[in-house]
Each structure stands twice: as C-alpha cells, then as structure tokens.
N, C-alpha and C positions, 0 to 999 in steps of 0.2 A: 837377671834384671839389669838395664843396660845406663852406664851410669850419665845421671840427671842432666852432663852435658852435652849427650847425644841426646835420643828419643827420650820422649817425655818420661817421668815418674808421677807425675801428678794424675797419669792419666786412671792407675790404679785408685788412686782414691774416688775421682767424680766421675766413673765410668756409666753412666747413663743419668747422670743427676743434674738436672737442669737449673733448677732453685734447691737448693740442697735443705732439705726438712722443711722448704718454705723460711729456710734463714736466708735475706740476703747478703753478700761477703764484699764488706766495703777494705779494700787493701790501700795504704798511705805509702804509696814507694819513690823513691830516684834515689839512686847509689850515688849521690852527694850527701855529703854530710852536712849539717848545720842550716840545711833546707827550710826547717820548720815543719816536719815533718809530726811529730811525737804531738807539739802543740794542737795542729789539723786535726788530729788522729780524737786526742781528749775531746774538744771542742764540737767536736763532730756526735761523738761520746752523749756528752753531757747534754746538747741539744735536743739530741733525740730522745735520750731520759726523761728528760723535761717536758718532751709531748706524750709521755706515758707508754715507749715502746720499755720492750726489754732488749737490754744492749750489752754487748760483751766484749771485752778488750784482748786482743793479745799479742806480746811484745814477741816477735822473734829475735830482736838485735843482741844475742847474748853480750856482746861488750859493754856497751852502752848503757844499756838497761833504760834508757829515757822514760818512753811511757811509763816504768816498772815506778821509778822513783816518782814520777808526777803521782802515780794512784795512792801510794804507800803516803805521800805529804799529805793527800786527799781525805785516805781513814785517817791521819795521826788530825787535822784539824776536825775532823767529826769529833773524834774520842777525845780530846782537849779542847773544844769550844761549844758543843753541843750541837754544832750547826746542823740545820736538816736539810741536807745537800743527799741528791742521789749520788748512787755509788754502782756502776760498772762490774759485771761479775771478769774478773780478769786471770789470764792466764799468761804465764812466762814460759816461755817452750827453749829450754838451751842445746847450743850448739854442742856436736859429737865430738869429742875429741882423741877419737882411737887414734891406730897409726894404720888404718886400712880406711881411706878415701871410701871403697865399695859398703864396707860395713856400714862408718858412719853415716851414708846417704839411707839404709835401711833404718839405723837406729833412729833416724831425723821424721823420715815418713814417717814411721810408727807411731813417736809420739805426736807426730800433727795431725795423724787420721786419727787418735784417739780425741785428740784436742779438739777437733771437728764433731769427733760421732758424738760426744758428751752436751755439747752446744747446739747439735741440730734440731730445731724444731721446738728448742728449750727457749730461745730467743727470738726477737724479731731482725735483729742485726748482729753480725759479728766485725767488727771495725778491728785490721790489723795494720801493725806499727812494723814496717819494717827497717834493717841497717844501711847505714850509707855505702855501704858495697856489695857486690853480686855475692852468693852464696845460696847453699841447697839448699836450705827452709825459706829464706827468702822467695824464692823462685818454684817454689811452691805453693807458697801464698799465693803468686802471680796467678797460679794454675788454679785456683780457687776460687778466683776473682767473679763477682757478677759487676764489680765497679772497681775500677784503681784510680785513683784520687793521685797526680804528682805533682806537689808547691814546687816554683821556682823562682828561687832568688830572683828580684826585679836587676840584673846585670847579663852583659856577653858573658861574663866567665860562667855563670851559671845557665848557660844555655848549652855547655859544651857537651852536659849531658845528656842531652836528647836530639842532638846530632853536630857534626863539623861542619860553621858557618864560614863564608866568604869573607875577607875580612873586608874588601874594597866593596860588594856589592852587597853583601848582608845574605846574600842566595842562601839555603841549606847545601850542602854538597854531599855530604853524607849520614846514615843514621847512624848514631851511638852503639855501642853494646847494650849497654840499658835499653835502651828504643828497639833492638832489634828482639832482644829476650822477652820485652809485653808485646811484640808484634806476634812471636813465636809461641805466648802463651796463648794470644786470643785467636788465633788460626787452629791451634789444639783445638782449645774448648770447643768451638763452633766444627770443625770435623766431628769430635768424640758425642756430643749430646744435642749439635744445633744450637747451642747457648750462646750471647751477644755480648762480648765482655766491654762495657762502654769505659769509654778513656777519659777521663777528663784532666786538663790542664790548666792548674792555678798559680798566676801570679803573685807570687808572696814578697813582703817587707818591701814593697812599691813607697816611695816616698811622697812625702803628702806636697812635694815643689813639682814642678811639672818641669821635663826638661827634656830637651832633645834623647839626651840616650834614654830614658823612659819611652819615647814615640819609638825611637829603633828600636828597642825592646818588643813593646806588644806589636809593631807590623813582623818582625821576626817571630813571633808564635805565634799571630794566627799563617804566619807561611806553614811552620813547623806542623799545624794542626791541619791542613790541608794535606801534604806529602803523608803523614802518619796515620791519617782517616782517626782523626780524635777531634774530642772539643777544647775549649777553651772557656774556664767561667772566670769573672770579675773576681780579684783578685783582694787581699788582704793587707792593710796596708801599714807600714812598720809603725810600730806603738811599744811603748816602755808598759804599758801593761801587762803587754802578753809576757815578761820576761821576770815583774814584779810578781805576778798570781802563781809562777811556777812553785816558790817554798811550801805558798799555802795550799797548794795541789787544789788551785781554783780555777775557773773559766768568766768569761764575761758573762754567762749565764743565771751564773749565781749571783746571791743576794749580796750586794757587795759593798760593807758599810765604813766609816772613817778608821775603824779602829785596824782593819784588816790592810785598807789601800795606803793608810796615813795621813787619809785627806777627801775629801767630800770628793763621790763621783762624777767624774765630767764628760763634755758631749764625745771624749773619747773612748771613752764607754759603752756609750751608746750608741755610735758609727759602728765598733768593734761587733757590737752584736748584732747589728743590719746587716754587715760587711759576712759573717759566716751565718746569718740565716738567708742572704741571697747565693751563697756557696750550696746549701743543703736545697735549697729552688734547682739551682743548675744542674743538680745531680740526680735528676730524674726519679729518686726514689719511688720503689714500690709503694701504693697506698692499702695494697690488697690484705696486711697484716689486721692488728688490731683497731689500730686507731687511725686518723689522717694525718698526713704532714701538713696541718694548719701551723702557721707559724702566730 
C-alpha cells in the first residue's frame, strides 16, 4: 500500500461508494489554523439536529481537540442545567504516533474506516472537523468528502491558503498545497465512483464596516472560486458570540436566555442564525434523507 502521499489511500475505503450508507460527509477543512473551523463544523451540527436529521461529529485534529472540547462543554451544560439541547453522536479518531510513517498511515485508515462503517447509514450526516495542517487522516477525510466546507478569514493573509496572490494585481498566480490536495481528492472520487465532491468557500469573521480590503477580498475569492471550479457562499460575519457560546458548548440555535449570554439576546443573534442557515441553503444538501432542509 503506497503511502497516502503518492496514490490515494482513501481509495480502499469508498471504492465504489457513491453516498456512503446514504450518509452524506460534510468535511470543515483549510490547514490554517484559527479559521473558525470547529465553530462552522458544531453550528452546522446543531442546525441540522434541530431540523430532525441524525448527525454525527468527528474531530480528527488530535492536537487541538477543538470540536472535542465544544461537544464535551455541550454534555457538561446538559448534565448541570438540564437544558434540552440536541446532542451529536461524536467521535475523536487520534493520530498514530509509531516511529514507521507506513504503519501509522495503516493504523489511521483502520480506525477511520471503522469510524465510518459504524456511522454509515446509522445517520443522516456525518460533519468532520479537521486540523489546521496537512496530515493522513486529515486528508482522508478529504477522500470521504461528498461536501468540504472551507471558512476563510475575511484578510489577504488568509487567503494565502488557497493559493499565492499577486500582490500589485490581486491575480491568483498559484494554487496552495491545501487547494491542490482537495483538487487531488475530488479528481479521485469522481475517477473511482463518479462521485461530485462540491467545494464550497465561506467568508468567515467579515467585519460588520465595509472597507476597501473587504471588496479586494471577496473579488479575490470569487477569482479564487473560478481557477478552482468551487463555489463561494455568503459569509459569516465576526461576532463575540460565537466566541462567548464556546464554554457553554452552545450555538446560535439554541434557546439562549439572560442567565447563559449575561444579557437579553440581541439582533446579533438573530443575523448569527440567518447568516448559517443561508450557509446550510448554499450547500446544496441532500433532501432525499428523512426529513427536509426547511429552515
């Protein structure tokens, strides 16, 4: 088996599987860190719970653990305030850390095709959180993907990630690593099963002022989304919210009253939850499961 940075490894797992148990695999990836990645990931989570799918989480960022800690705040404010908040069947898949690069890539498959075969068909989504750097279960994921979801910081420096801009014309000139790894997973998929891994790209912690580098920004990613055959949905826009609801392992979804926020909820609240149900509209989700995506 040839290792994961040549020819695929993923390919062993979805080798004829086009909707995998009829689970669709929503992946949250860009190897930056501090993207808002884990937040996308819950919020995504929790929405769907709340239209009556069954949804399942899994963190591969062994470092980090982000998602891991949002879910775990998530039960401890269940089990200490009684709330009746849905809760995500979730899973943490850690990294190998032999001292044979070839082993640990088998020991990583193993437990992600188990993490897979246990959730197929069990759920109606699987939403994966991955680390801010390249890595074999990372990149795995990617090979899973029927949707990869990638927030990007509203700035040039976070665009560096999904390819080298011009700095005088703003052009693209080159793709990323990142960009070239989900280029290389979604040319798999579609050889191995015919399967369509849609890309989508969201502007995350956009400032609520309007300002020149904001307009360079989103005309450099609808370029970006043009060169990479991906889309581009409306973005999320930076709020103390998202950043207050992480202890209590909450989302804007939830029922969210003075004692919890500190303060009666306001219209930023309520954009927050328009702003990631026209996220989960952009993302074309399947309707064929149990329920609809009525928002």
């Amino acid at each position: 088996m040839k290792s994961v940075h040549g020819s695929t490894i993923s390919a062993l797992i979805w080798s004829g599987q086009m909707a995998y148990g009829g689970t669709h695999v929503i992946v949250v990836g860009n190897e930056k860190g501090g993207s808002g990645k884990s937040t996308t990931a819950l919020h995504l989570a929790v929405y769907l719970l709340h239209q009556g799918y069954g949804v399942a989480t899994i963190d591969v960022d062994s470092r980090q653990q982000t998602l891991t800690r949002y879910i775990r705040n998530r039960r401890a404010s269940v089990e200490t305030s009684g709330r009746d908040i849905p809760l995500p069947r979730h899973v943490h898949l850690p990294t190998a850390w032999g001292d044979s690069i070839r082993e640990n890539q088998k020991v990583e498959l193993d437990i992600f095709t188990r993490a897979m075969d246990e959730l197929a068909g069990a759920v109606d989504f699987v939403i994966i959180d991955t680390p801010g750097f390249d890595g074999n279960l990372a990149r795995l994921a990617h090979g899973a993907a029927d949707s990869i979801v990638t927030p990007i910081n509203d700035s040039m420096i976070d665009l560096d990630v999904l390819a080298r801009i011009d700095p005088k014309t703003g052009q693209p000139l080159e793709a990323s690593p990142y960009s070239r790894n989900v280029q290389k997973a979604r040319a798999e998929r579609q050889a191995r099963d015919g399967g369509l891994t849609d890309w989508v790209l969201v502007r995350n912690r956009i400032s609520n002022l309007g300002s020149h580098n904001a307009s360079r920004v989103q005309d450099i990613v609808e370029r970006l989304a043009q060169g990479l055959n991906c889309r581009v949905a409306d973005g999320i826009a930076e709020r103390v919210i998202f950043r207050s609801l992480f202890l209590a392992g909450m989302t804007v979804f939830d029922p969210l009253d003075a004692d919890l926020l500190g303060g009666a909820p306001s219209m930023s609240h309520v954009n927050a939850r328009q702003e990631y149900r026209a996220l989960v509209s952009a993302l074309r989700l399947p309707e064929n499961t149990r329920m609809s995506l009525s928002a």
